[in-house]
Biotite code that builds the C-alpha atoms (Angstrom):
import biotite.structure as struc

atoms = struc.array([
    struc.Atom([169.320, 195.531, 98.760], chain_id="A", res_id=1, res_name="UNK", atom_name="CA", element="C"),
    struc.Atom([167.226, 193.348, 100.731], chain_id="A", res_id=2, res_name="UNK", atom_name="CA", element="C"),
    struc.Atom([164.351, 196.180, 101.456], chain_id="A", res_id=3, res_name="UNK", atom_name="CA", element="C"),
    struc.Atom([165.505, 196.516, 105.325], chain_id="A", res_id=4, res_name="UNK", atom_name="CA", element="C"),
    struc.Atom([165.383, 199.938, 106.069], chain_id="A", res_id=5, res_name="UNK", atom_name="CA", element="C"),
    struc.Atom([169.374, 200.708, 106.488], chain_id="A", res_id=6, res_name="UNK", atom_name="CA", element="C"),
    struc.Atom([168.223, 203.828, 108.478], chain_id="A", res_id=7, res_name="UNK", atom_name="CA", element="C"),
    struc.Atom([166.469, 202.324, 111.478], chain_id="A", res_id=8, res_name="UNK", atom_name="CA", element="C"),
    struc.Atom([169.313, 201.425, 113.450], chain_id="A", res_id=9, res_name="UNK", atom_name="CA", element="C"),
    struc.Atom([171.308, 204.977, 113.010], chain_id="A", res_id=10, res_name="UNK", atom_name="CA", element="C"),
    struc.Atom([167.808, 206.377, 115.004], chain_id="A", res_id=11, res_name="UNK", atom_name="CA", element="C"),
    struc.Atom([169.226, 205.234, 118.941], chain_id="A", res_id=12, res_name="UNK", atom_name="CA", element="C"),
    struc.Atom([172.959, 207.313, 117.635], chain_id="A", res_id=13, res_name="UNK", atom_name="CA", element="C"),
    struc.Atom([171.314, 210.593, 116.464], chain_id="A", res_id=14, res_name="UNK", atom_name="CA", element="C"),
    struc.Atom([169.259, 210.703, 119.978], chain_id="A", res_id=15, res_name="UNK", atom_name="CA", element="C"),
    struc.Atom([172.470, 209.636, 122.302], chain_id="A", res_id=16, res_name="UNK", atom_name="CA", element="C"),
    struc.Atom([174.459, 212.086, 120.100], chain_id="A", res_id=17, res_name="UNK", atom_name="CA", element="C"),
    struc.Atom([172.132, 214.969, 120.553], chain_id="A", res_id=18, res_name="UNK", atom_name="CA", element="C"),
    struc.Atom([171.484, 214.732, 124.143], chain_id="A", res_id=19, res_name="UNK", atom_name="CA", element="C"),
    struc.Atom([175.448, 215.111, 124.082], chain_id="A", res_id=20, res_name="UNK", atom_name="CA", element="C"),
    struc.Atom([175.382, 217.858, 121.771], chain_id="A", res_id=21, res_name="UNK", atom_name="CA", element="C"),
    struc.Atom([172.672, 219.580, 124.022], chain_id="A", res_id=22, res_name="UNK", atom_name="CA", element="C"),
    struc.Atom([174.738, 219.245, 126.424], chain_id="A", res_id=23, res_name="UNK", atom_name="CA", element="C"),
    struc.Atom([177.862, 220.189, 125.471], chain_id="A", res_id=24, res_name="UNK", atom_name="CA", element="C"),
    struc.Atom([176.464, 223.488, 124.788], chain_id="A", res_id=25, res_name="UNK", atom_name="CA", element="C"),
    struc.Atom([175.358, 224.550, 128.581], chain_id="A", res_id=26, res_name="UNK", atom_name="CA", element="C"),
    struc.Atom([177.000, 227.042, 129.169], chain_id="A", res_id=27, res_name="UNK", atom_name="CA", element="C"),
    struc.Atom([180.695, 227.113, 130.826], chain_id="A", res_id=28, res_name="UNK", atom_name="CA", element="C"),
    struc.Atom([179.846, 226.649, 134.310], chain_id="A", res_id=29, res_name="UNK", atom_name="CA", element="C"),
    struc.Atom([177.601, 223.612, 133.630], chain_id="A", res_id=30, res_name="UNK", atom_name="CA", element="C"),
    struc.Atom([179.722, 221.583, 131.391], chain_id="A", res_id=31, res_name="UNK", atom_name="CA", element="C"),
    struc.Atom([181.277, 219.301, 133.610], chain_id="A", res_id=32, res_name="UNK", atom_name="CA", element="C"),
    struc.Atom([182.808, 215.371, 132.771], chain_id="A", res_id=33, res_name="UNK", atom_name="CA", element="C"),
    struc.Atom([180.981, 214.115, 135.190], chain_id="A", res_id=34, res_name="UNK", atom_name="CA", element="C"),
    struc.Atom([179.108, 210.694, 135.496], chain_id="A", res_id=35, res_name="UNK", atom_name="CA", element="C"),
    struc.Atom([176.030, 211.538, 133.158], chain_id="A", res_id=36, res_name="UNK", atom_name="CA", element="C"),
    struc.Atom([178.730, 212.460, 130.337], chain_id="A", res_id=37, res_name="UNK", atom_name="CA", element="C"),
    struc.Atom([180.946, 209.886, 131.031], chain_id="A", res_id=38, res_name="UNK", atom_name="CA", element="C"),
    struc.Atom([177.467, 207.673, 130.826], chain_id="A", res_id=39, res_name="UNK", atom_name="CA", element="C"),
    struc.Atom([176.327, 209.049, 127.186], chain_id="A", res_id=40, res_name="UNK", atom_name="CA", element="C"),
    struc.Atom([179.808, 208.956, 125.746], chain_id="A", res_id=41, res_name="UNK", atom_name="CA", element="C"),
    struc.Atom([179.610, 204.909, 127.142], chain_id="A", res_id=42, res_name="UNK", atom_name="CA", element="C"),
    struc.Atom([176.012, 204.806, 125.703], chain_id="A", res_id=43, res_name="UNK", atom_name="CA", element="C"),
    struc.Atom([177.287, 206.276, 121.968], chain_id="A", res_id=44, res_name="UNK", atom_name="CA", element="C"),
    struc.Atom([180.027, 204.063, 121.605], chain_id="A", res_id=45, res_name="UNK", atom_name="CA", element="C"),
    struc.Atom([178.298, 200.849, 122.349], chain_id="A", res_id=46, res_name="UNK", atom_name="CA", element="C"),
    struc.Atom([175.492, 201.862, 119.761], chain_id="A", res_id=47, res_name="UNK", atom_name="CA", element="C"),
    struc.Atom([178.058, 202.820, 117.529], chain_id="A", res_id=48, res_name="UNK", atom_name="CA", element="C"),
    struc.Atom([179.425, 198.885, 118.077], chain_id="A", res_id=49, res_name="UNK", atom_name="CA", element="C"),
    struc.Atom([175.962, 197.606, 117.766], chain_id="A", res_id=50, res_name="UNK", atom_name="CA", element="C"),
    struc.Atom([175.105, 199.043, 114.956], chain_id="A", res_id=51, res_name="UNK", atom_name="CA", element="C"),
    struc.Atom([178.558, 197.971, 112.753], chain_id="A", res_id=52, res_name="UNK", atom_name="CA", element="C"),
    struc.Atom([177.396, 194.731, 114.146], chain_id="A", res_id=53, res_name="UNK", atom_name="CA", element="C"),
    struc.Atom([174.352, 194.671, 112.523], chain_id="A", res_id=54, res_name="UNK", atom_name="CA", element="C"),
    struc.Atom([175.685, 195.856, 109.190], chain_id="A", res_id=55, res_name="UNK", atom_name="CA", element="C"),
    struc.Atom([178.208, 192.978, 109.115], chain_id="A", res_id=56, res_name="UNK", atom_name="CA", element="C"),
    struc.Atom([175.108, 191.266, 110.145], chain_id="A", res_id=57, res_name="UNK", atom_name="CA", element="C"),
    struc.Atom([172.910, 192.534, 107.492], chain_id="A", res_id=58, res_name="UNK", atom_name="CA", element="C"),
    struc.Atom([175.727, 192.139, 104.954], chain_id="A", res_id=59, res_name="UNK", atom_name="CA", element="C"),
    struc.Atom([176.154, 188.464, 105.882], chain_id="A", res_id=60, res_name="UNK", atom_name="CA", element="C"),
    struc.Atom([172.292, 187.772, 105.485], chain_id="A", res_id=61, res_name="UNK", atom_name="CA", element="C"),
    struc.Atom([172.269, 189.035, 102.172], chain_id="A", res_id=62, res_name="UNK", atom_name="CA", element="C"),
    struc.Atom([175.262, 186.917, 101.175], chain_id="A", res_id=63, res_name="UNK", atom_name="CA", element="C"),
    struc.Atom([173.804, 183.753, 102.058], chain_id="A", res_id=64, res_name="UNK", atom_name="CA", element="C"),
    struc.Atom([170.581, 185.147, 100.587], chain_id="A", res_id=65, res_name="UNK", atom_name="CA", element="C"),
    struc.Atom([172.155, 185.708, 97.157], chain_id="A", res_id=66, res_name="UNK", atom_name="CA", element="C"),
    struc.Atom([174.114, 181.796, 97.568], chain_id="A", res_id=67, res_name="UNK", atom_name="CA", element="C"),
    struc.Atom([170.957, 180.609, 98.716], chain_id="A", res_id=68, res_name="UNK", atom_name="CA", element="C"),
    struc.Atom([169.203, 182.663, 95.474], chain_id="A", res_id=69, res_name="UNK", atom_name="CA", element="C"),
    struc.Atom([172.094, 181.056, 93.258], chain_id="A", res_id=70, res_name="UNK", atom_name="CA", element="C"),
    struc.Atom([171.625, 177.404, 94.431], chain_id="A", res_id=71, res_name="UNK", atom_name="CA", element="C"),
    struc.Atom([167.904, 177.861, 94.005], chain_id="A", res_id=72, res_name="UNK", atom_name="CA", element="C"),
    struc.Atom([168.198, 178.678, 90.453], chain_id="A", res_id=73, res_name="UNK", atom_name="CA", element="C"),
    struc.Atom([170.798, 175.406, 89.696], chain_id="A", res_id=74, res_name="UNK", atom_name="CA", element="C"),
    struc.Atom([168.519, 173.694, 91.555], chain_id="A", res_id=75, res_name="UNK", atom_name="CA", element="C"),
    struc.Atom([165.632, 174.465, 89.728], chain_id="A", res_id=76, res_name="UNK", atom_name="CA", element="C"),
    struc.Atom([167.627, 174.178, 86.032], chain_id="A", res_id=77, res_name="UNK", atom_name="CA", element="C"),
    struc.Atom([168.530, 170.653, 87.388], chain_id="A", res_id=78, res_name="UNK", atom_name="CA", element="C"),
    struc.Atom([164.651, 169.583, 87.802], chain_id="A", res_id=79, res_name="UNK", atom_name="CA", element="C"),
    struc.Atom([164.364, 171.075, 84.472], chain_id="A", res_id=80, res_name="UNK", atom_name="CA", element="C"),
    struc.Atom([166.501, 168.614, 82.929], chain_id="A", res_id=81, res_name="UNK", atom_name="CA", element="C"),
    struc.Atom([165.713, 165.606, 84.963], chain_id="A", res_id=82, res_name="UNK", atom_name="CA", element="C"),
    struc.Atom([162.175, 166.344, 83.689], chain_id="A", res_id=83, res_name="UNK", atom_name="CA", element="C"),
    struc.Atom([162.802, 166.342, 80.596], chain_id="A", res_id=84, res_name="UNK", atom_name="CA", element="C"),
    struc.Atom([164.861, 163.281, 80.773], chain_id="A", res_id=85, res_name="UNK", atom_name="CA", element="C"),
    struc.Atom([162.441, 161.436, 82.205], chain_id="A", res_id=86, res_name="UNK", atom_name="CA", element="C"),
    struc.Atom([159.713, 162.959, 79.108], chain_id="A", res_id=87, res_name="UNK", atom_name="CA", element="C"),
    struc.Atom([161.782, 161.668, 76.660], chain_id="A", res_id=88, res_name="UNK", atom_name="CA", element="C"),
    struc.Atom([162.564, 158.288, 78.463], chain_id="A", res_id=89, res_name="UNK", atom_name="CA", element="C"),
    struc.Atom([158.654, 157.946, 78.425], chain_id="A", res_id=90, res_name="UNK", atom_name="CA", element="C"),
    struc.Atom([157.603, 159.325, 75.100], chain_id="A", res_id=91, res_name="UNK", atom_name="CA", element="C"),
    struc.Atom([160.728, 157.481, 73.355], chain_id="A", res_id=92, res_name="UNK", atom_name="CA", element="C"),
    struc.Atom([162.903, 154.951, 75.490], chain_id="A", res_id=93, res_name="UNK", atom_name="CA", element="C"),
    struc.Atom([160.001, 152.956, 77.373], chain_id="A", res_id=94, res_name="UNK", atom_name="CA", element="C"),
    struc.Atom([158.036, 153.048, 73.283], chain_id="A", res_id=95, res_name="UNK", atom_name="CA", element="C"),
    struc.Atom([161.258, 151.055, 72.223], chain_id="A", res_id=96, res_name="UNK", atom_name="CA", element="C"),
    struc.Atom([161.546, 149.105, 75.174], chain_id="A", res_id=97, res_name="UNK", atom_name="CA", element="C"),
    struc.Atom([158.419, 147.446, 75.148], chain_id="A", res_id=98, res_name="UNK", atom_name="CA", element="C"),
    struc.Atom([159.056, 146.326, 71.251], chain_id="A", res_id=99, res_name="UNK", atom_name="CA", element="C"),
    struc.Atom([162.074, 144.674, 72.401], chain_id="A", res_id=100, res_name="UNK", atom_name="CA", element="C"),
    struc.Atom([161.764, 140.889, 73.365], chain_id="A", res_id=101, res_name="UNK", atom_name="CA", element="C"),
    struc.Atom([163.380, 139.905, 76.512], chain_id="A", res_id=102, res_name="UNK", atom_name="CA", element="C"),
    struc.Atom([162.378, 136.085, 76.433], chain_id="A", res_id=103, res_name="UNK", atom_name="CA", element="C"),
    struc.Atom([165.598, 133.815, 76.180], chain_id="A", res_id=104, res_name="UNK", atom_name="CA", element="C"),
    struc.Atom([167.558, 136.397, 77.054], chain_id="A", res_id=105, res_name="UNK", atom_name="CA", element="C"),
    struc.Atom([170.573, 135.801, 79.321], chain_id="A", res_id=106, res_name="UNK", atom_name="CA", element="C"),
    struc.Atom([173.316, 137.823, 81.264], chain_id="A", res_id=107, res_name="UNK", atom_name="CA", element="C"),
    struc.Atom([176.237, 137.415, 79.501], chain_id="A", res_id=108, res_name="UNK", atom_name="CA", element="C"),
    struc.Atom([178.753, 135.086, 82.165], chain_id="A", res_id=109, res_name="UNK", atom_name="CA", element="C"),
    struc.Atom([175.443, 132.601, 82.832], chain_id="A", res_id=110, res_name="UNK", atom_name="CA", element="C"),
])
């Protein structure tokens, strides 16, 4: 993986989810549905959303990051070549070239 640490974002949960666990376990009398649980239950679910959101997130980074990985290496294998293309052009092509005589030479159609 991309060394993000996949546990950082679980962190806001476990503390929403335990206040409503500590809660939950008042006793009878004090265990009402009122506006603080209705609150945390609101509070759980939309870091529940958040976080899936950043795992699609994170996933999606580390897609392009592997494309972007990919492309670097065909990138690089195409310098590779084109260098060498050009060495041997040098070392070989231009040697031969420069033996060759171009005087009276003509285009063929002039």
């Amino acid at each position: 993986s991309s060394g993000i640490n996949a546990e950082w974002p679980l962190r806001p949960g476990k503390v929403a989810t335990t206040r409503f666990a500590v809660r939950a376990k008042r006793p009878n009398v004090e265990q009402t549905r009122d506006y603080v649980h209705g609150g945390l239950l609101s509070e759980i679910n939309d870091i529940n959303g958040s976080q899936e959101a950043l795992k699609q997130q994170i996933a999606s980074a580390e897609e392009t990051l592997h494309r972007l990985l990919k492309n670097k290496e065909r990138l690089q294998q195409d310098i590779a070549i084109k260098k060498k293309s050009i060495q041997i052009d040098e070392q070989q092509c231009l040697r031969l070239r420069k033996t060759l005589s171009w005087r009276g030479f003509r285009p063929a159609g002039m």
